[in-house]
Steps between C-alpha positions, in 0.01 A plus 500: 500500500268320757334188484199455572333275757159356441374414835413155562050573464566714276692205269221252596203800417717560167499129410131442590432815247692320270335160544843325575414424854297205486753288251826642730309382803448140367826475333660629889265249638460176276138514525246499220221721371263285401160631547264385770199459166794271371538268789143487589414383148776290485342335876178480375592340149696212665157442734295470260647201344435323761176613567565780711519183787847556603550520864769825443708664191790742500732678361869331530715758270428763247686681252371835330523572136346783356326263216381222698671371869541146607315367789591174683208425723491150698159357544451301860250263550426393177316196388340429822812471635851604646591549200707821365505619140733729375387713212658795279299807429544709188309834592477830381536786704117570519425158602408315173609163502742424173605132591490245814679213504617242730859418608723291725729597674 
């Protein structure tokens, strides 16, 4: 008996179908899939606590989970200041904002 060969598009189409792609590309990758809504919120929730007056926010890591990721943003500028705030983001995946919290590092 023959084997058969899947060629390589045709395992990458087949996996797509199958909607394995995406979590086989992050695992291959290390990256996450947190959603763009997710971070944005996450940005935006950090800014307003301090009046939406901080001179820049971002996103420092992420990790996706399909009930709600984690966001670490770091807030620059705070305070009038130099100052940098780290803060961790509690988000689900279309953007609502579970629980923000400061931490150290």
């Amino acid at each position: 008996m023959t084997p058969y060969r899947i060629a390589p598009f045709a395992a990458a189409a087949l996996a797509l179908a199958l909607g394995l792609a995406p979590a086989a590309q992050a695992a291959k990758h290390g990256s996450s899939e947190v959603s763009g809504n997710a971070k944005t919120a996450c940005l935006s929730a950090v800014n307003a606590n301090y009046g939406g007056k901080v001179k820049s926010v971002k996103v420092t890591h992420s990790d996706f989970s399909q009930a709600n990721s984690t966001v670490m943003v770091s807030a620059i500028g705070v305070r009038g200041g130099a100052t940098t705030e780290h803060w961790k983001c509690l988000v689900s995946n279309d953007g609502t904002v579970q629980e923000l919290s400061v931490v150290t590092h």
